[in-house]
C-alpha positions as CSV (number, residue, x, y, z in Angstrom):
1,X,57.6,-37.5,49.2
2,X,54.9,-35.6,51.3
3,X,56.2,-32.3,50.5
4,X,55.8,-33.4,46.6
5,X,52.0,-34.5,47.4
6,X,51.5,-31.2,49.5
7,X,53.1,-29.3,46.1
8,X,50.6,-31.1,43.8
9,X,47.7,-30.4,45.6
10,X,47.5,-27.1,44.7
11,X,45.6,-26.0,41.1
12,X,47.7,-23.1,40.7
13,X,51.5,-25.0,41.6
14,X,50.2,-27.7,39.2
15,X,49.5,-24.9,36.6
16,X,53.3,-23.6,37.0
17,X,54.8,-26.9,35.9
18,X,52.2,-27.3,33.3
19,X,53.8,-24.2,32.4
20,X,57.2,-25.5,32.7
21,X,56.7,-28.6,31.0
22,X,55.6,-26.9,27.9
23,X,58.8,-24.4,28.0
24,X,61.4,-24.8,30.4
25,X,63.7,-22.6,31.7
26,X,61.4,-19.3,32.4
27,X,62.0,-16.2,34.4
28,X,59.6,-15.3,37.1
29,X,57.9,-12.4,34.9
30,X,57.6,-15.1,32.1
31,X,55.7,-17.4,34.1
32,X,53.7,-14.6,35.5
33,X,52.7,-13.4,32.3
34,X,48.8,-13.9,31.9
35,X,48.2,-16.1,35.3
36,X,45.8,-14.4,37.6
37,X,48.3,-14.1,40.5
38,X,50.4,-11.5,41.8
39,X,53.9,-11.8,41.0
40,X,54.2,-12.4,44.9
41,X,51.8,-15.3,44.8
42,X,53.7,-16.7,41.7
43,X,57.3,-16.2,44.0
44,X,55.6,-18.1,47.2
45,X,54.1,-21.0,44.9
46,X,57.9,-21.4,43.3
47,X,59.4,-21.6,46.9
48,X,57.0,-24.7,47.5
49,X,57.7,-26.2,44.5
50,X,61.5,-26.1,45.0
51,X,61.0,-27.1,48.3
52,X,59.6,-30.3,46.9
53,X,62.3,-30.7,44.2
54,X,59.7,-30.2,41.5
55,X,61.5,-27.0,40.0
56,X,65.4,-26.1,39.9
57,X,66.7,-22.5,39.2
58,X,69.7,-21.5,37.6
59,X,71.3,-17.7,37.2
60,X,71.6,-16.7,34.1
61,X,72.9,-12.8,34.2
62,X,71.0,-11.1,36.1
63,X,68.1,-13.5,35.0
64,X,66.5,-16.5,37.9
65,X,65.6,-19.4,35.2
66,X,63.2,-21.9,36.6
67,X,63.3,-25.8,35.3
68,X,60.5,-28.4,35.8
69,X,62.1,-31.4,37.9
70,X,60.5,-34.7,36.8
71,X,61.7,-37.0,39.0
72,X,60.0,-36.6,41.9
73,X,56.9,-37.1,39.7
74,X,58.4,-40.5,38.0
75,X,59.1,-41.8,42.0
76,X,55.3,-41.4,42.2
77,X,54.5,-42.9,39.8
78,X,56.6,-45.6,40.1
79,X,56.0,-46.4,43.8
80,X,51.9,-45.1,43.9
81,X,50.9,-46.2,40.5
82,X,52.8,-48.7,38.3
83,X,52.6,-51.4,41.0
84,X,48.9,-50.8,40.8
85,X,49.0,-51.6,37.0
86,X,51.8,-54.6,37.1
87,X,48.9,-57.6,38.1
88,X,46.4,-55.5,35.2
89,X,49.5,-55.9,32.7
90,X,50.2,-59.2,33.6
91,X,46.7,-60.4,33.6
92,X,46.0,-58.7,30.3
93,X,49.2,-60.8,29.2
94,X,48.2,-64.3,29.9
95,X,44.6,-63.7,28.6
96,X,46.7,-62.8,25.2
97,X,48.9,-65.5,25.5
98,X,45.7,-68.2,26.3
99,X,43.7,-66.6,23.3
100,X,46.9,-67.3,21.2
101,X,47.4,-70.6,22.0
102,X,43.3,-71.5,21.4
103,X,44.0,-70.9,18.0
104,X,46.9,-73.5,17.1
């Protein structure tokens, strides 16, 4: 999970799966296309972020198709974050249940 930390931490790496997320499945040149980085900068980025698990690649031809991997992302947020929220939920909950039951 540190390397997917590491990954996120970084503007531009979080701007490539932005990218992803919104179309998956692009070619290097594709996800190049209007970011201010080389293409070299883009390539290093990618080997980061599939070094965390975050993106998968898949030949096509003589095409490299990159995918956004969510899961990695989910495990955080179900081990850093929803336990976090479960005593909010569960307080919110029973307020809603008490304020239901004043009213019989």
């Amino acid at each position: 999970m540190d390397e997917v930390f590491k990954a996120l931490a970084d503007a531009s790496r979080r701007a490539l799966l932005d990218r992803l997320h919104a179309r998956n499945g692009q070619t290097l040149t594709e996800l190049c296309d209007g970011l201010a980085m080389t293409r070299q900068a883009v390539t290093k980025h990618l080997a980061i972020l599939e070094a965390a698990n975050l993106v998968t690649t898949r030949r096509h031809g003589r095409e490299k198709l990159h995918f956004l991997n969510p899961v990695p992302i989910h495990q955080i947020g179900e081990r850093w974050i929803r336990k976090f929220e479960r005593a909010k939920l569960t307080a919110l909950g029973d307020l809603k249940k008490r304020l239901e039951d004043s009213d019989d």
